[in-house]
N, C-alpha and C positions, 0 to 999 in steps of 0.2 A: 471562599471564592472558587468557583468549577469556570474552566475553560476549554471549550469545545474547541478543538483543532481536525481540520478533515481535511485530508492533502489527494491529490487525484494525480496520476501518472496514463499516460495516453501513447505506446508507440506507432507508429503506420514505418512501413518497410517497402520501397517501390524498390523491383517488383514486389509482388506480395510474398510472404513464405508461405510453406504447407505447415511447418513444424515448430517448435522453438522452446528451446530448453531457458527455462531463466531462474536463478535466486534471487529470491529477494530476502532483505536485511536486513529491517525494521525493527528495532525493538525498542519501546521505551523504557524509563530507568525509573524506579519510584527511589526518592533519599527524602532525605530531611527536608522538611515542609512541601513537599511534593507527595503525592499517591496517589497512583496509577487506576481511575475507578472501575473502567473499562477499556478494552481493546479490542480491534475486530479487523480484519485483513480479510477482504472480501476481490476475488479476481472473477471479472468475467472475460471469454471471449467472444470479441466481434466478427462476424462473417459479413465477408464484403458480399 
């Protein structure tokens, strides 16, 4: 069985910032009867 999971994170800041330092800390876990086929962590920035 493969299960697609896509999760989407969105912030807005009023006012807006110029900068912005962030981690992110995502990792998923392959174990028994689980394995990890792919991953991908894709960030874009939006200009207002």
């Amino acid at each position: 069985m493969r299960i697609h999971i896509r999760h989407e994170i969105a912030h807005t800041f009023e006012p807006p910032v110029r900068f912005l330092n962030a981690t992110l800390r995502l990792t998923p876990r392959s174990h028994e009867g689980q394995h990890i086929a792919r991953w991908r962590v894709r960030l874009t920035a939006m200009r207002t």
